[in-house]
C-alpha positions as CSV (number, residue, x, y, z in Angstrom):
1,X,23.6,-16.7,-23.2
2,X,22.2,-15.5,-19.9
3,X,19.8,-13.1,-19.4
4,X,20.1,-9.6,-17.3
5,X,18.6,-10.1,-14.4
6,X,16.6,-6.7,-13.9
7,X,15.0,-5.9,-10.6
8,X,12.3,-3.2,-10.8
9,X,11.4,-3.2,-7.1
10,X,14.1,-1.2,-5.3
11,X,14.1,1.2,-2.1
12,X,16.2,3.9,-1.6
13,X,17.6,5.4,1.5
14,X,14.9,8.3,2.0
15,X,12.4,5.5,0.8
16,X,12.7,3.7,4.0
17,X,13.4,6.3,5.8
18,X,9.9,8.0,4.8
19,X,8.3,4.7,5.4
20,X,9.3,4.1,9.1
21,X,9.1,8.2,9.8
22,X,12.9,7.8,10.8
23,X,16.5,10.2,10.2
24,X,19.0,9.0,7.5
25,X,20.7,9.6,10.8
26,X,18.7,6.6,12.4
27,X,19.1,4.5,9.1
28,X,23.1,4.8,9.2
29,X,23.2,3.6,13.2
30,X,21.1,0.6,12.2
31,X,23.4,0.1,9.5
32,X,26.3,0.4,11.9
33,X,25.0,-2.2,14.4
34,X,24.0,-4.3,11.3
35,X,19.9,-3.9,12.3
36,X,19.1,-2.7,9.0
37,X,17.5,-4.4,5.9
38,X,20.0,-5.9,4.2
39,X,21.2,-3.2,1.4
40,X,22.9,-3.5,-2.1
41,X,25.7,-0.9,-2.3
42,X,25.5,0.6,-6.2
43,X,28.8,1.7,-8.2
44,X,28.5,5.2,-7.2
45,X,28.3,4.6,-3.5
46,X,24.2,4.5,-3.1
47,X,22.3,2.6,-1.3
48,X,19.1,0.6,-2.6
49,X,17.3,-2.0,-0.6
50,X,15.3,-4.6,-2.5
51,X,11.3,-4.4,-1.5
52,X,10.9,-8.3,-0.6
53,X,14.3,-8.2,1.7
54,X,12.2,-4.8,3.3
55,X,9.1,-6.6,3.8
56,X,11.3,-9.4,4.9
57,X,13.4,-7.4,7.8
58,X,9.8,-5.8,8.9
59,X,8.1,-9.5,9.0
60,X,11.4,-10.0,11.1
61,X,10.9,-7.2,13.9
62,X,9.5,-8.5,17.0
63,X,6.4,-6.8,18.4
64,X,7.1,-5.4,21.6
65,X,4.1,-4.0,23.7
66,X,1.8,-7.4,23.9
């Protein structure tokens, strides 16, 4: 028997988009040029984004300004 794999730790849409101060707007274009953390789509259509692939695609940015 295997066991449901449950994952407590999941972002929304507006999550991420509170975190980096950006427009769902924004979020969708990254999507579109496939930029964005990489997202799970639910059966209703939603998005979520798991917190380690986040921290991931931010650890991923390159810092620009040095």
């Amino acid at each position: 028997m295997t066991t449901p794999r449950v994952t407590l730790s999941m972002l929304t849409v507006d999550d991420i988009c509170t975190a980096l101060n950006v427009a769902r707007r924004t979020f969708y274009e990254w999507r579109q040029k496939d930029t964005a953390p990489p997202c799970l789509k639910l059966p209703n259509g939603e998005l979520r984004i798991r917190a380690v692939d986040f921290d991931r695609w931010m650890d991923s940015l390159k810092e620009i300004g040095k």
